[in-house]
N, C-alpha and C positions, 0 to 999 in steps of 0.2 A: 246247204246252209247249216250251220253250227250256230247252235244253241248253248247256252253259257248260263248256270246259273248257281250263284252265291247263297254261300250262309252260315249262318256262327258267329256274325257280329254282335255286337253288344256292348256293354257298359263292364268296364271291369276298373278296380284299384289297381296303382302303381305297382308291380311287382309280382301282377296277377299272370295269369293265360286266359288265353285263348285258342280254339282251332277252328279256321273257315276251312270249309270247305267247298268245290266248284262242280256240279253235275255238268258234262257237255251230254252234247244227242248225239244221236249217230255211231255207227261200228268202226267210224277210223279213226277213234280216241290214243291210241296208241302210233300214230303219225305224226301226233304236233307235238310241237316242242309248246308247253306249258308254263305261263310265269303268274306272279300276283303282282300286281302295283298298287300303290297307293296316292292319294291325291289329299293334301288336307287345304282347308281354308285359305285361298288368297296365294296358293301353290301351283304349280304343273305337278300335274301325275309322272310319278319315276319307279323304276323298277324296284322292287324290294327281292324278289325272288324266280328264276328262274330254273326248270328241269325237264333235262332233253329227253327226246324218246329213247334214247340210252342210258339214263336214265343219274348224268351227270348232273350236277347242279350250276348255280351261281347264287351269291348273294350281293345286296347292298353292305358295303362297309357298318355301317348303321346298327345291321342286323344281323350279320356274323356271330354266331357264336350266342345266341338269342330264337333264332326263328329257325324252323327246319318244314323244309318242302319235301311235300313225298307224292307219289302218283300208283292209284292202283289202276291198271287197266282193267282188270276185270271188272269193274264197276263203274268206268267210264268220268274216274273223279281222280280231283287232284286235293290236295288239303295243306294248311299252313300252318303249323303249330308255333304260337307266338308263345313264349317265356319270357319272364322279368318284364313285359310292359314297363312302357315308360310314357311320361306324359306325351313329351314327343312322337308318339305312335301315333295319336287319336287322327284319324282321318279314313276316307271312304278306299276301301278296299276294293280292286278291280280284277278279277280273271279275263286271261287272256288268254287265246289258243293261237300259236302259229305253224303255218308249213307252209312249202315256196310253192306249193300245190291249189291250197284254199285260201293263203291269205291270212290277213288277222280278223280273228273276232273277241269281242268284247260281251262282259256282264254288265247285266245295271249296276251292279256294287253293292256293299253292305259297310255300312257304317261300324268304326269299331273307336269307342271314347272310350280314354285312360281317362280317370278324375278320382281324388280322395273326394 
């Protein structure tokens, strides 16, 4: 079972940062492919960021050129450095781990509100 868990949410202004990042458990942290979603009020949760165990990325449109996903294995974390926040960001934050091996797992989430 994998363990998932979030943090570095917060409250920031327009134009601010932020960095979550996701502890998993376990020594096969380096086999999932890794993303962050987000879900805001009255929404589906949709991808904002994905990075494979090779250690490729993907982005949401959205977030291109704004957010950068990184993964240290040695540490068994992965992290999302948000820039330029926008109001449009404010929503709970989700870590995910996958592999066609274990599956998906999920964090409870962390809240992250853009507000002047």
């Amino acid at each position: 079972q994998v363990q998932l868990v979030e943090s570095g949410g917060g409250l920031v202004q327009p134009g601010g940062s932020l960095r979550l990042s996701c502890a998993a458990s376990g020594s096969i942290f380096s086999i999932f492919t890794m993303g962050w979603y987000r879900q805001a009020p009255g929404k589906e949760r949709v991808l904002v960021a994905r990075i494979y165990n090779g250690g490729s990325t993907d982005y949401a449109e959205s977030v291109k050129g704004r957010f950068t996903i990184s993964r240290d294995n040695a540490k068994n974390t992965v992290y999302l450095q948000m820039d330029s926040l926008k109001l449009d960001d404010t929503a709970v934050y989700y870590c995910n781990s996958y592999s066609p091996a274990y599956g998906n797992h999920w964090g409870k989430g962390t809240l992250v509100t853009v507000s002047s």
